[in-house]
N, C-alpha and C positions, 0 to 999 in steps of 0.2 A: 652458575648463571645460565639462563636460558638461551639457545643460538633462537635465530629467525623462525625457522620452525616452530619450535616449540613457544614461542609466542606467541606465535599465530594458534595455534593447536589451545593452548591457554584464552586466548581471547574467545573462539567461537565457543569451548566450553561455559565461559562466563556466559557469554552474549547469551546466547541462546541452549543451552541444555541440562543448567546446574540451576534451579529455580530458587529464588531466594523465599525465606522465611516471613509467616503470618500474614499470609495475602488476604485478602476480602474476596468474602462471600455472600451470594444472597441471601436474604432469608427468606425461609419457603413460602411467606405469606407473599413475598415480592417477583416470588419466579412465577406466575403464570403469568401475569400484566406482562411483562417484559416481554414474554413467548409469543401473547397476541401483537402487544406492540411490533416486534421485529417482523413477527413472519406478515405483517402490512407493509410493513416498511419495504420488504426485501421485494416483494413482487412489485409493487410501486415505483422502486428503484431501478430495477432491473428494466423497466419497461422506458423508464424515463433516460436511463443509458442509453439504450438501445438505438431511439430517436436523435440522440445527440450524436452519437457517433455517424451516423447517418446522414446528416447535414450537410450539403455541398461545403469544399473549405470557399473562405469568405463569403460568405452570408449571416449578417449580423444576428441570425437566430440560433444560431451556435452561442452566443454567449449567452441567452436566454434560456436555453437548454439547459447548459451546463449551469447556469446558478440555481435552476429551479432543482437539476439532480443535488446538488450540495446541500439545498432545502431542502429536503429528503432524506438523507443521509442524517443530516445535522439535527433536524427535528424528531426524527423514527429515534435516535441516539439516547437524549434529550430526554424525550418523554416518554423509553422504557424504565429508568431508573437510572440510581447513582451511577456515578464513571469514574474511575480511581487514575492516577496518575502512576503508578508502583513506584517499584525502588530495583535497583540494578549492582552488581557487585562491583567493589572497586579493584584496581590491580594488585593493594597490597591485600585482599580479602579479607580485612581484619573489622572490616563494617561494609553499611550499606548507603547508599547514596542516588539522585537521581539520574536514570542511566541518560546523561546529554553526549557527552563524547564518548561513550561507549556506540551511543545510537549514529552521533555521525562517522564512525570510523567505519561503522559496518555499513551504513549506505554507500560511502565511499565507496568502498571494497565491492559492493554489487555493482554501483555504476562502472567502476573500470572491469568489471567482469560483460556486462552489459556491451559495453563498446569493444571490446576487442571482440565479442562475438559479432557487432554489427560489421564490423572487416570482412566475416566470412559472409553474411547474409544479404551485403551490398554485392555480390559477385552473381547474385542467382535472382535474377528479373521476376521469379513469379512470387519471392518473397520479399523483396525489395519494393514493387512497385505499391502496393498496402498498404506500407509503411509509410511512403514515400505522401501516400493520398494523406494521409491521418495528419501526417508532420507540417501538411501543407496551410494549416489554419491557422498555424505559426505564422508562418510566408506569407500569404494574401492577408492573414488579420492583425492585428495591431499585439505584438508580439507583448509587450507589458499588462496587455488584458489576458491574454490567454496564461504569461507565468502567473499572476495573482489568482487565475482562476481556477490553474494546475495545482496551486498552492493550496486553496484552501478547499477543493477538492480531495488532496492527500489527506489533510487534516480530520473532515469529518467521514473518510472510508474508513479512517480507522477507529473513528469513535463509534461508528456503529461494527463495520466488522470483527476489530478487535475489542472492542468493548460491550455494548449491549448483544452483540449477534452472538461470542464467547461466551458470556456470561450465562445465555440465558440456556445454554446446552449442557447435557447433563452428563456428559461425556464425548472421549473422540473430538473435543473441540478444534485442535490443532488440523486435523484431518478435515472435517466438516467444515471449519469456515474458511480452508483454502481453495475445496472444489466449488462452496457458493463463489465465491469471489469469483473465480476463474468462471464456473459458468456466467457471469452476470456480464461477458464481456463476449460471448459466445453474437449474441446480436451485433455484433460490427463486422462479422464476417471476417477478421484480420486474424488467421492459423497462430501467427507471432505474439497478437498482442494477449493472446487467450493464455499462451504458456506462459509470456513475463506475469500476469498476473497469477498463476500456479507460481509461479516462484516467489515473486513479491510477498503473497500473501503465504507461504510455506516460512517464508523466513519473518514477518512479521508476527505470525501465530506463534510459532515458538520466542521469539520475543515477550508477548502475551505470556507465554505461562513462565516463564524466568520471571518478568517484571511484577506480573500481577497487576499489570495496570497500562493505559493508551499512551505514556508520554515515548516510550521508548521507539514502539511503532509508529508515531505519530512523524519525529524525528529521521527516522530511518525511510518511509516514506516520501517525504517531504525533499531528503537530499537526493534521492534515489530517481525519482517523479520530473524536476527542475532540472538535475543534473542532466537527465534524458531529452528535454526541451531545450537546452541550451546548446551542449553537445552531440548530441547524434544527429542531428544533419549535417555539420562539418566535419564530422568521421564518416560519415555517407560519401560528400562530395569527394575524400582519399581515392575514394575508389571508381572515377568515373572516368 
């Protein structure tokens, strides 16, 4: 029987670096469309991020922003080509299944990784106060708009990152659509939010290539994303 360790050591192997079998491919008549599709998408996206993050917090053009980015994302996704859901290993390995609580266990386990680093990052003003601005449109705006819109935000970054934006690379995709991501976050000027997104999407791409498909990232995102809206301003306030 396996102690805690080696549980854990067994789950991340599952989660993310033992890929399961007969995943979906394009066909080569389908990989250029996708290629022009994304690389519109992604500059479009990125530009339209950039603006929303930028948004004084409570100014009702913040919500405007952000649903026309989700538009964007959701649409460039969409109308590169098909989006697979994958499959994810179960604990006895004896088959395959869709990875749903495999995906919530692992955003769990970021988001309390997440916050216990917010402990240290609440102690140093000049990366704290960024955060502090960002979290604020939480605060001044009508906090049920901004979860639904965090929400489904998580949903189609990963139907275009991890799915058409993946897909449509011919290699190196694990690698390549973590540094797009990260850069596409580079226009908000926040040091912090550029790394979580490096890690976010480092751990959602290998998801990608284990699943073979958006439901796992989708999940893992989405718990990861909320959990951070809900919790880290009152793991902030600990430490004031």
């Amino acid at each position: 029987m396996r102690g805690p360790i080696g549980e854990l050591r067994a789950f991340l192997d599952a989660a993310l670096l033992d890929p399961v079998a007969d995943q979906h491919d394009d066909p080569p008549e389908a990989r250029t469309r996708r290629r022009v599709v994304v690389a519109i998408t992604f500059v479009v996206g990125s530009a339209v991020l950039a603006w929303a993050l930028r948004i004084p917090a409570g100014d009702p053009l913040f919500y405007t922003a952000s649903l026309a980015l989700a538009a964007v994302w959701g649409v460039g996704a969409i109308a590169s080509g098909p989006l697979h859901f994958g499959r994810g290993h179960t604990r006895s390995g004896e088959r395959e299944a869709r990875p749903v609580v495999q995906s919530l266990a692992l955003g769990a386990l970021l988001l309390a990784i997440f916050l216990v680093a917010a402990l240290v990052v609440a102690r140093i003003p000049v990366l704290r106060d960024p955060v502090d601005e960002l979290l604020d449109h939480a605060r001044f705006g009508s906090l049920p708009v901004v979860l639904a819109i965090t929400m489904l935000n998580g949903v189609v970054e990963e139907m275009y990152f991890r799915g058409a934006l993946y897909s449509a690379l011919p290699s190196h995709a694990v690698a390549i659509t973590t540094v797009l991501y990260a850069l596409t976050t580079i226009g908000s000027g926040i040091p912090l939010l550029v790394l979580a997104a490096a890690i976010l999407g480092l751990v959602t791409a290998l998801q990608r290539r284990v699943t073979g498909g958006i439901l796992g990232p989708i999940i893992t995102h989405v718990t990861w994303s909320t959990g951070m809206l809900l919790l880290l301003p009152p793991a902030l306030e600990l430490t004031r």
